[in-house]
Backbone bond lengths (Angstrom), bond angles and torsions (degrees), N, CA, C in turn:
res aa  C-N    CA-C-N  psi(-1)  N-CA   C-N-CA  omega(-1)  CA-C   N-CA-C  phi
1 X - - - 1.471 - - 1.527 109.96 -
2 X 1.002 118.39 150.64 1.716 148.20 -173.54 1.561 98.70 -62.81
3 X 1.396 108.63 149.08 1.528 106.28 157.25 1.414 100.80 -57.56
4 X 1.637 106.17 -65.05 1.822 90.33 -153.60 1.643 119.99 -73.44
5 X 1.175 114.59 -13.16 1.071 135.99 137.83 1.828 128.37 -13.28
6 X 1.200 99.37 -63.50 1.774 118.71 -176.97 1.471 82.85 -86.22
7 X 1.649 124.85 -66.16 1.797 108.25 -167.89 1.506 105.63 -56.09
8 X 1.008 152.06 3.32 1.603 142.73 179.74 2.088 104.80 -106.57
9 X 1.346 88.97 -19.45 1.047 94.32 179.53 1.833 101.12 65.44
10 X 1.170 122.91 51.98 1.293 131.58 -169.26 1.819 116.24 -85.52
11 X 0.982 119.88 118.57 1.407 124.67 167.41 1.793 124.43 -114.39
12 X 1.528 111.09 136.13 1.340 106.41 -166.31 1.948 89.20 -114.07
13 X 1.051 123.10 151.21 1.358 128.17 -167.55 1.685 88.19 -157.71
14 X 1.498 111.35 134.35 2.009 143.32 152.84 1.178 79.44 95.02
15 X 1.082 92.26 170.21 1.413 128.41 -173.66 1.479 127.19 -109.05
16 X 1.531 132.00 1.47 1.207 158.71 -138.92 1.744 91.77 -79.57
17 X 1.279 122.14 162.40 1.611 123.26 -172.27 1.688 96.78 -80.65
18 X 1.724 125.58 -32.77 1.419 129.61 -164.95 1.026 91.96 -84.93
19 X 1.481 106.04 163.63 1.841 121.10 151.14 1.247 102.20 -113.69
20 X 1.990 105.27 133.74 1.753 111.64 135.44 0.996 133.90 -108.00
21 X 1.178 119.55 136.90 1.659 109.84 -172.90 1.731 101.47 -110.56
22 X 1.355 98.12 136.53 1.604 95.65 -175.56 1.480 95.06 -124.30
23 X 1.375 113.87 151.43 1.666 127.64 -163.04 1.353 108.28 -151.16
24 X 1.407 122.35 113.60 1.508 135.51 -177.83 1.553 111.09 -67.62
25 X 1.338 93.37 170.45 1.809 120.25 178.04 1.298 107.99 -93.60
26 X 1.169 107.25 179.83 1.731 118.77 178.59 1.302 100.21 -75.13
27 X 1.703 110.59 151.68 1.297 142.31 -164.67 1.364 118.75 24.94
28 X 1.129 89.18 46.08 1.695 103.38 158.25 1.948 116.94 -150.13
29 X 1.360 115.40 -168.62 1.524 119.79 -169.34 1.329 118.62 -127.80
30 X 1.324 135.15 -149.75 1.285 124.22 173.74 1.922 109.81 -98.21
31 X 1.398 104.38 -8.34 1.590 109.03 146.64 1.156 118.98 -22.91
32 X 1.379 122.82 -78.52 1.356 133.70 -150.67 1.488 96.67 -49.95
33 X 1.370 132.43 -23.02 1.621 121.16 -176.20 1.327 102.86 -77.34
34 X 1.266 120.84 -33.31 1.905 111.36 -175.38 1.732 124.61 -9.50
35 X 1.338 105.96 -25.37 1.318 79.32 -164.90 1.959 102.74 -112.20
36 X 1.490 104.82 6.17 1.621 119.51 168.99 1.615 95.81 -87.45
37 X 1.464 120.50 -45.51 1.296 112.48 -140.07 2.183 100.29 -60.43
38 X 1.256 115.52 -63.16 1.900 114.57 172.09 1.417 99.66 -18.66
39 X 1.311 120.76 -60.05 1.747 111.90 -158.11 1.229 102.32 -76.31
40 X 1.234 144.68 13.58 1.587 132.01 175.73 1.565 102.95 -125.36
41 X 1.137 118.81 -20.04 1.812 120.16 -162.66 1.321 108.94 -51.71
42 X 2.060 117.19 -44.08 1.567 115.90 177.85 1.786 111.94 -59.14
43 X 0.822 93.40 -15.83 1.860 96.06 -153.99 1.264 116.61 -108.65
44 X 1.018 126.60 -20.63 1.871 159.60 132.25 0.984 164.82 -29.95
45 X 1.437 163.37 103.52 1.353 132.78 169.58 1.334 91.88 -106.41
46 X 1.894 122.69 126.35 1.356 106.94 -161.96 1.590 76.76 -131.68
47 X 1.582 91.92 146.60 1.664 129.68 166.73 1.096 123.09 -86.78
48 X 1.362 127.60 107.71 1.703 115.13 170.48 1.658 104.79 -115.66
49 X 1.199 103.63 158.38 1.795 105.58 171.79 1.310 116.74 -166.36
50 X 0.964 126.44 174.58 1.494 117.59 -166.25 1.934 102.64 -128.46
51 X 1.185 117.91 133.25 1.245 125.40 149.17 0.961 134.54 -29.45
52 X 1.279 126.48 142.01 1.598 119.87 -164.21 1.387 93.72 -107.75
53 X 1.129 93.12 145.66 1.936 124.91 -151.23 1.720 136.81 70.36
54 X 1.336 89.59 20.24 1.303 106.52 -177.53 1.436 91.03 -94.21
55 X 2.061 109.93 151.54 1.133 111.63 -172.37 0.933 126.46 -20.30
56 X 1.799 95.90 -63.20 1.903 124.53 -171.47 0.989 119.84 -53.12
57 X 2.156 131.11 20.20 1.095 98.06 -165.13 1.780 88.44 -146.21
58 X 1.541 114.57 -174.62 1.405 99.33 178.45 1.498 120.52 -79.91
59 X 1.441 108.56 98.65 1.819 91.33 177.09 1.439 119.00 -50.84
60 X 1.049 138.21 -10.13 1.504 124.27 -172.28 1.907 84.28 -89.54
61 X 0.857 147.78 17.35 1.854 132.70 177.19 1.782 88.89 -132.03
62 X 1.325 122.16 34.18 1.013 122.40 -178.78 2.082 90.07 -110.59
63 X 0.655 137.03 124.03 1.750 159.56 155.17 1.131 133.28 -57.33
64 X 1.603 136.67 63.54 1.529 111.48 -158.91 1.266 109.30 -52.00
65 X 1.465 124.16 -51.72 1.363 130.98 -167.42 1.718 95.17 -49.77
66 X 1.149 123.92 -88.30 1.454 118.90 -169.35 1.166 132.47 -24.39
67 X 1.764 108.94 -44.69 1.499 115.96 -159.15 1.972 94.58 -106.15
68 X 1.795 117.08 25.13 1.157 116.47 173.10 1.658 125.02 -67.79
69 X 1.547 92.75 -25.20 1.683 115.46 -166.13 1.723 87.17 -131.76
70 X 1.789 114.52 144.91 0.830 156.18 -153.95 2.145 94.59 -65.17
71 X 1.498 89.37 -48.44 1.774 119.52 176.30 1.753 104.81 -26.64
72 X 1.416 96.23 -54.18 1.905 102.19 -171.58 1.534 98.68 -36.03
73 X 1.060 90.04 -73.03 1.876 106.63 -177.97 1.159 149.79 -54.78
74 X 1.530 96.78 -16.54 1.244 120.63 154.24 1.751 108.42 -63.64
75 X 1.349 109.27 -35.47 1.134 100.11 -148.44 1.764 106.36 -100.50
76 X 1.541 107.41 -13.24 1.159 119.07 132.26 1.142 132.21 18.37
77 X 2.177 80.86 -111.29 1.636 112.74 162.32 1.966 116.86 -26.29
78 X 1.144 89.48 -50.61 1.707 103.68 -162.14 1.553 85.61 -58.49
79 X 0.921 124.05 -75.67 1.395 134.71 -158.64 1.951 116.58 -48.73
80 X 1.168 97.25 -29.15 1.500 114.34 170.69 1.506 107.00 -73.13
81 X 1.207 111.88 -55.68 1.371 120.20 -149.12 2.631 84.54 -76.98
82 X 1.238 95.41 -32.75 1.511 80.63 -173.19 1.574 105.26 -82.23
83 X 1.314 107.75 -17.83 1.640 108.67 170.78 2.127 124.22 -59.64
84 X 1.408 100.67 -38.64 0.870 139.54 -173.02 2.135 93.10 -82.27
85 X 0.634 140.37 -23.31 1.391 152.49 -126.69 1.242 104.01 14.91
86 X 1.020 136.16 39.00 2.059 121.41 160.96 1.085 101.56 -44.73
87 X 1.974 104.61 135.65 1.299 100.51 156.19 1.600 100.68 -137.37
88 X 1.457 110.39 23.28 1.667 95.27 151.21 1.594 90.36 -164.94
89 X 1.449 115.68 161.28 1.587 110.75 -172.63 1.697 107.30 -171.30
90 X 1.135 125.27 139.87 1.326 145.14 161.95 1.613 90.94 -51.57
91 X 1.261 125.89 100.00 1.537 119.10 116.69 1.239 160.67 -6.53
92 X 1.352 148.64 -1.53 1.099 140.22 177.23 1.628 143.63 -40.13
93 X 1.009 134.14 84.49 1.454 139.57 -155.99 1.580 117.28 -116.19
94 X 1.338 118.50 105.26 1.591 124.99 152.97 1.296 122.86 -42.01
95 X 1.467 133.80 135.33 1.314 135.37 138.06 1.766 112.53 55.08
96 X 1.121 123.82 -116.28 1.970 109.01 -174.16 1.418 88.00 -98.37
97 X 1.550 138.85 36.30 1.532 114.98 121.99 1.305 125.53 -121.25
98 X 1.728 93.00 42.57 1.569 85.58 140.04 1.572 119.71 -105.48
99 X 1.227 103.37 5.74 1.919 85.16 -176.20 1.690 78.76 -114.16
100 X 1.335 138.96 28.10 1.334 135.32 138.61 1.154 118.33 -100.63
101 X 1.190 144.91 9.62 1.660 148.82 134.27 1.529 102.39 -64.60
102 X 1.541 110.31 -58.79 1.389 109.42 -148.05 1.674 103.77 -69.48
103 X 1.798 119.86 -23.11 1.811 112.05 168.90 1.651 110.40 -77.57
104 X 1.375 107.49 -21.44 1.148 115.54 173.46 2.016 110.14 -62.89
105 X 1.159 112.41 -47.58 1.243 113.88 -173.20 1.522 107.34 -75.38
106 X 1.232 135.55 -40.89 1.265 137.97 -173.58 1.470 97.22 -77.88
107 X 1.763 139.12 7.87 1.531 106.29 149.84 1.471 102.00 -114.79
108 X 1.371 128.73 5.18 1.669 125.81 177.89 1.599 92.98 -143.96
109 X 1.362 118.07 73.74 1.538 111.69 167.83 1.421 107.82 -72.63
110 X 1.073 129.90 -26.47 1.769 126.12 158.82 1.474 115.93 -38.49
111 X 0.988 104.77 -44.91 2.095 109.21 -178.40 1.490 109.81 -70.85
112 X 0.997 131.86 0.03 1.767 137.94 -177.05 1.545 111.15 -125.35
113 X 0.963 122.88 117.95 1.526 128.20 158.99 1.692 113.84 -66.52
114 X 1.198 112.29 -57.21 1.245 133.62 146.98 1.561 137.46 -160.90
115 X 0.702 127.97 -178.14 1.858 135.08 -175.04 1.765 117.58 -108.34
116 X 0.926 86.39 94.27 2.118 81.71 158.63 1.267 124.73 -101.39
117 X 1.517 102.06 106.82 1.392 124.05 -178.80 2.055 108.18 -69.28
118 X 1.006 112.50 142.56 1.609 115.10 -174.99 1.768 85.84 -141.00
119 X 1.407 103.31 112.91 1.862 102.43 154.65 1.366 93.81 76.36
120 X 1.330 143.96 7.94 1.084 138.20 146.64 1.723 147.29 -20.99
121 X 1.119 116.38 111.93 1.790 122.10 -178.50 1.436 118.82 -151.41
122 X 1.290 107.65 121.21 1.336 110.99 167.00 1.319 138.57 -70.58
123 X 0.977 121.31 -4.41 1.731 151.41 -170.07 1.563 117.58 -176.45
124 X 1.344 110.03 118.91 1.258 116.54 -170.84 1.765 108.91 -88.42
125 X 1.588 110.14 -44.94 1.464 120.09 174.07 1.685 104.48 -56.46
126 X 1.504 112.09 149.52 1.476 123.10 160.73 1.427 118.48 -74.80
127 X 0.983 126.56 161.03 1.240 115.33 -163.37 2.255 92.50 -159.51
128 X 1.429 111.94 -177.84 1.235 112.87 179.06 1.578 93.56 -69.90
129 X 0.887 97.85 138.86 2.290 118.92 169.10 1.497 90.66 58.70
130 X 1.270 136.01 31.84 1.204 111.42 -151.31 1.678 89.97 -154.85
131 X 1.833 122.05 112.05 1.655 128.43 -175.58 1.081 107.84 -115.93
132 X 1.382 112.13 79.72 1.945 104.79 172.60 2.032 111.48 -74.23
133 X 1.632 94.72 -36.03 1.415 82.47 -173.89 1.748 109.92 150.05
134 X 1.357 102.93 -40.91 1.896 105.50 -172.64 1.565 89.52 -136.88
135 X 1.144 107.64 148.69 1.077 160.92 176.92 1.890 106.84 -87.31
136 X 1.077 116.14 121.21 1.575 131.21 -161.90 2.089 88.76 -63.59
137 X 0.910 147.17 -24.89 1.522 142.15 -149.44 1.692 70.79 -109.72
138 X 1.173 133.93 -53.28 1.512 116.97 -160.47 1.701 116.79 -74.06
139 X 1.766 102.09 -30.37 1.692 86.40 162.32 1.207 115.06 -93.20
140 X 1.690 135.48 10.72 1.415 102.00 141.89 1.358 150.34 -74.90
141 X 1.658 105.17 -19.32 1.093 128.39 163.10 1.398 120.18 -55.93
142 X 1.553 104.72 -34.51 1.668 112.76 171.59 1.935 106.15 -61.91
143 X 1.439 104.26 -64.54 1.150 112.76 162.34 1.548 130.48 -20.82
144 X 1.044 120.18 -67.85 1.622 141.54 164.50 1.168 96.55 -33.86
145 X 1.809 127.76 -77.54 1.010 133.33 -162.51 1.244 115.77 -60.02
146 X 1.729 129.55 -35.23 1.242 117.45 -172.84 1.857 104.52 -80.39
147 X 1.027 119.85 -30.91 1.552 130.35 164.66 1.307 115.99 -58.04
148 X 1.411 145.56 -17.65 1.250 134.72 -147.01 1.884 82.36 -122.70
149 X 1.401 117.30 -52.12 1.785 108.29 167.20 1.563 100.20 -169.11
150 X 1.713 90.14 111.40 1.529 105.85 -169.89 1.709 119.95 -64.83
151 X 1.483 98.77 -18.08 1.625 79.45 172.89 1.189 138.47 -111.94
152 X 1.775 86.21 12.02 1.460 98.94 163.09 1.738 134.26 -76.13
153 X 1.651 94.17 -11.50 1.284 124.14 -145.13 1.404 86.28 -95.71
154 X 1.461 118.63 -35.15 2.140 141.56 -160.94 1.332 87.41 -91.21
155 X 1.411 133.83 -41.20 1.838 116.24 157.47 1.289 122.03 -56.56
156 X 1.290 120.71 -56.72 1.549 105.85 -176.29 1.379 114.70 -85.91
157 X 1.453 137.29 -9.56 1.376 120.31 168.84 1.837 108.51 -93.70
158 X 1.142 114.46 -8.43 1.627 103.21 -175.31 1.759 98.34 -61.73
159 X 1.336 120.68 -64.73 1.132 116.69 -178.38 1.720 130.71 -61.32
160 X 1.044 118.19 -18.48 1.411 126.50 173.82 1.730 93.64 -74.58
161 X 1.795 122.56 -42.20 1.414 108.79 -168.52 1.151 116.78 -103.06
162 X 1.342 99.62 37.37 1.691 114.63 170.76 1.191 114.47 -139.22
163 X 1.295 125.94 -37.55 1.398 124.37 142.85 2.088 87.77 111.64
164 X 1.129 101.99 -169.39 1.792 116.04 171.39 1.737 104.08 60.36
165 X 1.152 128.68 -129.65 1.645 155.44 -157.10 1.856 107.01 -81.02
166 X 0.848 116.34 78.14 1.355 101.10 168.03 1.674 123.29 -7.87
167 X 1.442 105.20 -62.51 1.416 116.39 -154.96 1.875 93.50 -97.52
168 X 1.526 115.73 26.97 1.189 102.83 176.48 1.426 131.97 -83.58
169 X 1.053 153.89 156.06 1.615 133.30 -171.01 1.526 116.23 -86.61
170 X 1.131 109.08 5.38 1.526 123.46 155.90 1.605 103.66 -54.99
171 X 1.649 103.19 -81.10 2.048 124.00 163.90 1.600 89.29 -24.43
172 X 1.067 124.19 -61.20 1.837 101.38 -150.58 1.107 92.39 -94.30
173 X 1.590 149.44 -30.06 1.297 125.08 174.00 1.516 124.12 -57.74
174 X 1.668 110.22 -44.34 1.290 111.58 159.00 1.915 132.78 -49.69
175 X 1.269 94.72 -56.11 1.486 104.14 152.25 1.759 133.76 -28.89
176 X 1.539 80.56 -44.62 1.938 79.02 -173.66 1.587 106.22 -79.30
177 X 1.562 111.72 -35.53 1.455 120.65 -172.04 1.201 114.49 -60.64
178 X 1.411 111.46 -43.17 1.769 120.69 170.65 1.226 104.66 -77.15
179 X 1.004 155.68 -56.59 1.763 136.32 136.88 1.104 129.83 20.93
180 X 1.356 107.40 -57.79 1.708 125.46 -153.19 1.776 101.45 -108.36
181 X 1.282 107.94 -5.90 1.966 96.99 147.29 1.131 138.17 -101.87
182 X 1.456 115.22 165.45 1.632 110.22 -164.69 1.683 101.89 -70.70
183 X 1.285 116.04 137.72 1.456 115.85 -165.30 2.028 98.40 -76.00
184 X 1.022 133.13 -4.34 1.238 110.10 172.24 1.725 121.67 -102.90
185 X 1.993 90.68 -1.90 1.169 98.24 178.69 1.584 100.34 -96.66
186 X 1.251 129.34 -27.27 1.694 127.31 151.64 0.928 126.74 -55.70
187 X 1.726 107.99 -16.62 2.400 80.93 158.58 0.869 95.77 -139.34
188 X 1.523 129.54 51.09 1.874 123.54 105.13 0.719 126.81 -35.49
189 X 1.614 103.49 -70.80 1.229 108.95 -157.34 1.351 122.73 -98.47
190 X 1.482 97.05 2.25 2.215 116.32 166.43 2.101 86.86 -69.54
191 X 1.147 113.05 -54.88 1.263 121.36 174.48 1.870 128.29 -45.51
192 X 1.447 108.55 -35.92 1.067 115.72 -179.83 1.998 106.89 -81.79
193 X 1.482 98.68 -35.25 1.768 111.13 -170.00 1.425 95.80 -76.96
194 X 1.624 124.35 -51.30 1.450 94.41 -149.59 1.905 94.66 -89.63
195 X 0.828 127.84 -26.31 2.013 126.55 -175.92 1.645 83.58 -87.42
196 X 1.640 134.71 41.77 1.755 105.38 155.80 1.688 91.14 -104.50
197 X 1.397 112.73 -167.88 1.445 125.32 -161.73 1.266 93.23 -171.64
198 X 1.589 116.83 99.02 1.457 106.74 -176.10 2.088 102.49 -126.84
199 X 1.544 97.36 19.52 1.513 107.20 -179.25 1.843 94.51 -49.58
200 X 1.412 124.19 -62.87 1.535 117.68 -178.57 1.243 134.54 -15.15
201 X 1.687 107.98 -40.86 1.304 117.03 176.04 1.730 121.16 -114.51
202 X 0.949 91.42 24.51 1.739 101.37 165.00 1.577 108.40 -62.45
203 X 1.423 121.85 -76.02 1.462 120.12 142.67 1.389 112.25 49.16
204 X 2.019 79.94 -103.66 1.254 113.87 175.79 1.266 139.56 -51.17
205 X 1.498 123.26 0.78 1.305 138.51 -156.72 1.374 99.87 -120.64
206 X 2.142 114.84 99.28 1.471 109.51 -162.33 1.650 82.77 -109.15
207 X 1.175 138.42 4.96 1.365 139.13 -169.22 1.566 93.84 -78.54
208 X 2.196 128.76 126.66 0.990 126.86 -171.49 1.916 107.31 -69.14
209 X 1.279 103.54 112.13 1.823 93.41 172.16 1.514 112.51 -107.01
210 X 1.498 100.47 142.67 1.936 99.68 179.44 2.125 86.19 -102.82
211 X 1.441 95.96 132.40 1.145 106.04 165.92 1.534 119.20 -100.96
212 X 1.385 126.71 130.74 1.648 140.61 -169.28 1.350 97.00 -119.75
213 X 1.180 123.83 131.00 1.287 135.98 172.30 1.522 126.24 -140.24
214 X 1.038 151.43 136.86 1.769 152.55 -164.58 1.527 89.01 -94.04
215 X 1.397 95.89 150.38 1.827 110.73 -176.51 1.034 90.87 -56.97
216 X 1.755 144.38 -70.83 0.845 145.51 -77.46 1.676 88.61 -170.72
217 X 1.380 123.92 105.38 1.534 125.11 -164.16 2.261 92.43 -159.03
218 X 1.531 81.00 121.35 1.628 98.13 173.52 1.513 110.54 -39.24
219 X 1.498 84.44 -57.60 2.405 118.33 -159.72 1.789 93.23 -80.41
220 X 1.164 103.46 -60.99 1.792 109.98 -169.53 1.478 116.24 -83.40
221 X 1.605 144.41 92.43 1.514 90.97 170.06 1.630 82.87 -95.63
222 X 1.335 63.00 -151.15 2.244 99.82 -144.26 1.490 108.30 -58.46
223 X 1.517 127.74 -45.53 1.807 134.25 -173.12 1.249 88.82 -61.18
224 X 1.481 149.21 -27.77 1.066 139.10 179.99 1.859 109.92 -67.76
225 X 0.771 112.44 -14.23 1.575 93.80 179.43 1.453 108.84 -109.73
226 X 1.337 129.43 -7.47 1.125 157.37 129.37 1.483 116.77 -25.45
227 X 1.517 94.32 -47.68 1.903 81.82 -177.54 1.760 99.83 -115.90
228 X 1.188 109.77 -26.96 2.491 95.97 144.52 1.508 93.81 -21.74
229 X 1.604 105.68 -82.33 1.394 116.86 -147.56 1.728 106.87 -54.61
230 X 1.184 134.08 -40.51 1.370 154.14 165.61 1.998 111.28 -41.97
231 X 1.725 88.92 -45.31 1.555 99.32 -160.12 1.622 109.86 -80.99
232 X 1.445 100.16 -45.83 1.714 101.58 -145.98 1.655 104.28 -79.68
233 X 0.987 106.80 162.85 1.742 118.92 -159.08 1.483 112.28 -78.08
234 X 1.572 108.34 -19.90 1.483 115.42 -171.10 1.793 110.21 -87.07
235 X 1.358 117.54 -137.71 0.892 131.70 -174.84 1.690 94.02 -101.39
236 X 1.547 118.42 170.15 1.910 101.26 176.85 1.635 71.75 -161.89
237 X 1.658 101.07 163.18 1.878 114.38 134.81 1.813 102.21 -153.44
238 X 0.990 121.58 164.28 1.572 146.42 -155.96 1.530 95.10 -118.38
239 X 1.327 121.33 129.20 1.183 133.51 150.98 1.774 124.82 -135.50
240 X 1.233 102.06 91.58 1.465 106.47 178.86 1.544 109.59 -69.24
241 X 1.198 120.88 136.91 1.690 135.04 -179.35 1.586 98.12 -115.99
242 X 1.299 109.08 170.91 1.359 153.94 -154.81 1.405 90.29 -81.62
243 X 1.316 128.95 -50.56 1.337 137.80 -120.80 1.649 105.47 -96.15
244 X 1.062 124.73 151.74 1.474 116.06 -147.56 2.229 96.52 -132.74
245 X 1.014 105.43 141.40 1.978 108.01 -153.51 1.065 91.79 98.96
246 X 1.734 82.29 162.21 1.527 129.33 163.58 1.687 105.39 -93.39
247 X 1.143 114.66 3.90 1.905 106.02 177.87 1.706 91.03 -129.81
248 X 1.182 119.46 61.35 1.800 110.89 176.64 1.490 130.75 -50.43
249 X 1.699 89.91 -23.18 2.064 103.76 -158.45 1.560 72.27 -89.77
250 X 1.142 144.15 0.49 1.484 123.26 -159.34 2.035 96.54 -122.65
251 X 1.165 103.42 -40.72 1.367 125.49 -163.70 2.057 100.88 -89.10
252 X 1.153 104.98 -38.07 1.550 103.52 -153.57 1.545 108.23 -139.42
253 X 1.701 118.41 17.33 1.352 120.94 -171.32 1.209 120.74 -29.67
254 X 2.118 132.21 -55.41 0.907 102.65 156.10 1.600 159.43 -59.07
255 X 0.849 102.33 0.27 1.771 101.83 143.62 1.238 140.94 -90.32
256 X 1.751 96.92 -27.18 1.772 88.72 -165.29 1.561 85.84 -98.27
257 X 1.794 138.13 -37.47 1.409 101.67 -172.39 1.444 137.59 -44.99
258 X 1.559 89.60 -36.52 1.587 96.52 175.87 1.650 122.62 -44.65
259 X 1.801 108.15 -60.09 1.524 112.79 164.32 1.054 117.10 -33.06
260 X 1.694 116.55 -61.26 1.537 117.18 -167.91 1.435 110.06 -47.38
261 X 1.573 113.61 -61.34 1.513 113.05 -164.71 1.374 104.00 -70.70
262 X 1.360 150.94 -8.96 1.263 147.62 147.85 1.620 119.57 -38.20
263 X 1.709 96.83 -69.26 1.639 101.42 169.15 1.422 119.64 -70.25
264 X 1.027 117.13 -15.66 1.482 100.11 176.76 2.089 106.21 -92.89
265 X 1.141 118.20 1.70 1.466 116.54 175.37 1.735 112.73 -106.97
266 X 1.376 105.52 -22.02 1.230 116.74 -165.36 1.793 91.24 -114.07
267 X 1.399 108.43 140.66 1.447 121.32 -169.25 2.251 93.87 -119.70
268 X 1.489 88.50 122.59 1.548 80.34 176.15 1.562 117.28 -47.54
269 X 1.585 101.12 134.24 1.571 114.90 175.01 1.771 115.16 -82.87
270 X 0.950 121.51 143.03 1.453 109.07 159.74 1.482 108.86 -57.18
């Protein structure tokens, strides 16, 4: 195994002639796919890995400088995927990796067939013409709170960013994952995701992405995938689900696996 490889803590599982590579959101791991990963293994050669600074990984090879801008991680990806030799692959990306596929794709659009964005946003702050969701005074207050005692902070946001049952094992799976990072390296990079702004290079993004989104999302709402679909330079389509969170494949599998394995077999038609 690869250096970057072992630091991602990377696992390849089936045997299938394609590759997907699937890549998590903040405060969570390459867990959160468990319940996609069985339905793809025959049909597949699937990639999982984990983000650097996620529990699972070594915080000391964690970078403030690097992992300040969205770019580190992009570049990551790249580095896995040439370790690995991929040279073309299904996409799949959670929450802030999807706009780390999508810088990733605009310098090797050859390495992507396409991208499926899940919980997707390019800007979390509101802005003029522009509804991500929070208000600049509310993520400092988020801020504050995860700084002032982080695991008090991983109780009351696990369940608000998962949405449904308090006591559901969605809440505690999410819970444990945001748990299990170093709390100054969790609001970095809560710091680096929610103040980035990566609407500029939507544009630039000719790789076809199907965007999936839950009605009903803490981090995302809904006009946001609406204006992905509006923004990005490539081909796009929008599918709003039933499913209620920002972690659906984790919170609401029967609904969203089904979507997922749809878009990832089915290539938008004209």
């Amino acid at each position: 195994m690869g250096i970057v490889e072992e630091a991602h803590n990377v696992k390849v599982l089936g045997s299938g002639d394609r590759v997907i590579v699937l890549a998590h959101g903040f405060g969570t791991d390459q867990s959160v796919w468990k319940h996609l990963v069985p339905h793809l293994v025959e049909e597949f050669r699937v990639v999982l890995y984990d983000n650097m600074g996620a529990g699972t990984t070594n915080p000391e090879y964690f970078d403030f400088n690097r992992y300040a801008t969205l770019e580190g991680y992009s570049y990551d990806l790249l580095a896995i995927l040439e370790e690995l030799q991929v040279d073309s692959c299904i996409l799949v990306v959670h929450s802030v990796s999807a706009m780390v596929g999508a810088l990733a794709s605009i310098s090797r659009p050859d390495l992507f067939s396409k991208i499926i964005m899940l919980s997707a946003s390019p800007r979390y702050l509101n802005d003029v013409d522009y509804y991500g969701g929070f208000e600049q005074e509310e993520l400092d207050q988020l801020f504050e709170a995860m700084g002032a005692n982080y695991k008090a902070w991983c109780s009351g946001f696990a369940p608000l960013a998962v949405g449904g049952d308090l006591e559901s094992v969605a809440v505690q799976e999410f819970s444990r994952t945001l748990f299990n990072m170093r709390p100054d390296i969790a609001l970095s990079v809560a710091q680096t995701i929610f103040q980035s702004d990566m609407r500029r290079i939507l544009t630039l993004v000719t790789v076809p992405c199907h965007i999936l989104q839950s009605i009903k999302d803490l981090a995302v709402p809904v006009v946001v995938s609406e204006y992905l679909h509006q923004n990005l330079g490539g081909e796009s389509i929008v599918e709003v689900m039933s499913s209620d969170g920002h972690l659906p494949q984790l919170s609401s599998p029967d609904i969203v696996i089904p979507v997922l394995l749809r878009h990832i077999r089915n290539d938008i038609t004209a």
